[in-house]
N, C-alpha and C positions, 0 to 999 in steps of 0.2 A: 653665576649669571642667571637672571630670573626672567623667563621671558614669558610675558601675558597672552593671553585671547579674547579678542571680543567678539562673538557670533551671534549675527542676527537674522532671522527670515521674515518678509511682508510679503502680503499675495496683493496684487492692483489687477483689477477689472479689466485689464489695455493685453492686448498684440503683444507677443514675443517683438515683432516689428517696431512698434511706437516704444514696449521698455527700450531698449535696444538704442534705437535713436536719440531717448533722452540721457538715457544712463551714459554710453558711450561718446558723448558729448562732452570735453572738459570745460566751455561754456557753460552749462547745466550748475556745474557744481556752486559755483556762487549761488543759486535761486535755490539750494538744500542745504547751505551751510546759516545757520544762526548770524543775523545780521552785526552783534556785537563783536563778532572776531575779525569783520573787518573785513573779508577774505576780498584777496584782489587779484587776478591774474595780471602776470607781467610780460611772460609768454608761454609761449606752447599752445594756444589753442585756438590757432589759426587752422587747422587740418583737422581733418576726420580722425577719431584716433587710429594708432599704426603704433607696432613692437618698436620700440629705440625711440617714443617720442618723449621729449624732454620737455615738463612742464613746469612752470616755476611764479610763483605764487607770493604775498605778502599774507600773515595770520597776526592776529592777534588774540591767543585764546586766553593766555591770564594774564591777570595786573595790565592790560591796556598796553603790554609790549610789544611791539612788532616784530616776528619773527618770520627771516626767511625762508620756504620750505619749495625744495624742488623733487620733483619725481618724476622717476620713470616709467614708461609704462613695456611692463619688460616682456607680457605674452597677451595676442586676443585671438580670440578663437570667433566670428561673427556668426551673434543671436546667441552664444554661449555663454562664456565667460572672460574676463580682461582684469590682467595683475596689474597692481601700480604699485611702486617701492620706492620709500624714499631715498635720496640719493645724498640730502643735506638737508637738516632740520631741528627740530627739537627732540626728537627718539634718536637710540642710540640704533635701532632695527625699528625698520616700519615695511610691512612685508601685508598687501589687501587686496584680495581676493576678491571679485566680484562675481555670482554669477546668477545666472535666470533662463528658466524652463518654463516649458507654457506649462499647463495646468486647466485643469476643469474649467473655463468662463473665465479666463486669464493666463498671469504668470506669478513663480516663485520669485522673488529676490532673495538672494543670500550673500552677507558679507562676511565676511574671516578673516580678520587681523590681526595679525600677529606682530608684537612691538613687545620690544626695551626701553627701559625706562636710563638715561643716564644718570652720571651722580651715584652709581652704585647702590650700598646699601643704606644711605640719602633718599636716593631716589626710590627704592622698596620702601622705606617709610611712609614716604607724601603719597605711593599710589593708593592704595587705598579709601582717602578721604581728598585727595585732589586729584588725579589722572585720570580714575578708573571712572568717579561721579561727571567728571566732566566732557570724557568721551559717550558716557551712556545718556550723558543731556543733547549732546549733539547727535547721535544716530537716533534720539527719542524725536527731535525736532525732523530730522528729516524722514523717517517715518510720517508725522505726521503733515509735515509739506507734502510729502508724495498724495496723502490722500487728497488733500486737499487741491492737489493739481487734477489726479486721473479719478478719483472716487474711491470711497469702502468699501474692497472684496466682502468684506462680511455681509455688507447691507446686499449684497445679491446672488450669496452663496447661500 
């Protein structure tokens, strides 16, 4: 059983406060997700987030298929960090860590996901040139949505 990672860190010019507010928002996540997947909440994201909430989603990340994906969001620690796991989806493990610390004229972001791919050793073949390229296109876009909502730490560090 081969289980991946994908790790990322961005710095944003904004409050522990304001990340905080937008990150932990599961409204938010449609306005970071890549317009072509479709992404539609169906519920869960009437409340502020809270450990046991159940959020559940339509995707469409390849070939224009719709795919169900519900998650939990199973620990949050407020201004810290907040897990969400899938619970029913396209991975066979989806296990993402979010977390953010201020920092010098801002905050860190860091994501940590840790996923299975199904389909066995199928599914190890296609990561490589379909799973791995197309989650680093999507955390690339949202990187670069966030600057474009809060600004480039760079441009004032």
């Amino acid at each position: 059983m081969k289980i991946y990672r994908l790790h990322t860190k961005q710095n944003l010019p904004i409050s522990i406060e304001e990340a905080w507010e937008f990150l932990s928002n599961p409204k938010n996540l449609k306005t970071i997700t890549p317009d072509y997947m479709g992404f539609k909440t169906l519920s869960g994201d009437d409340r502020p987030m809270f450990a046991g909430q159940i959020i559940q989603y339509i995707v469409t990340p390849i070939l224009g298929i719709p795919t169900k994906w519900v998650t939990e969001i199973t620990h949050v620690e407020t201004l810290k960090y907040f897990v969400d796991e899938q619970r029913f989806g396209p991975y066979s493990l989806w296990h993402h860590k979010h977390f953010i610390k201020e920092i010098p004229g801002g905050v860190e972001m860091e994501d940590i996901v840790d996923y299975k791919i199904p389909m066995g050793i199928l599914g190890q073949l296609v990561h490589p040139f379909l799973v791995k390229p197309k989650l680093n296109e999507i955390f690339e876009y949202r990187k670069n949505k966030l600057i474009a909502l809060f600004g480039d730490y760079k441009s004032i560090s």
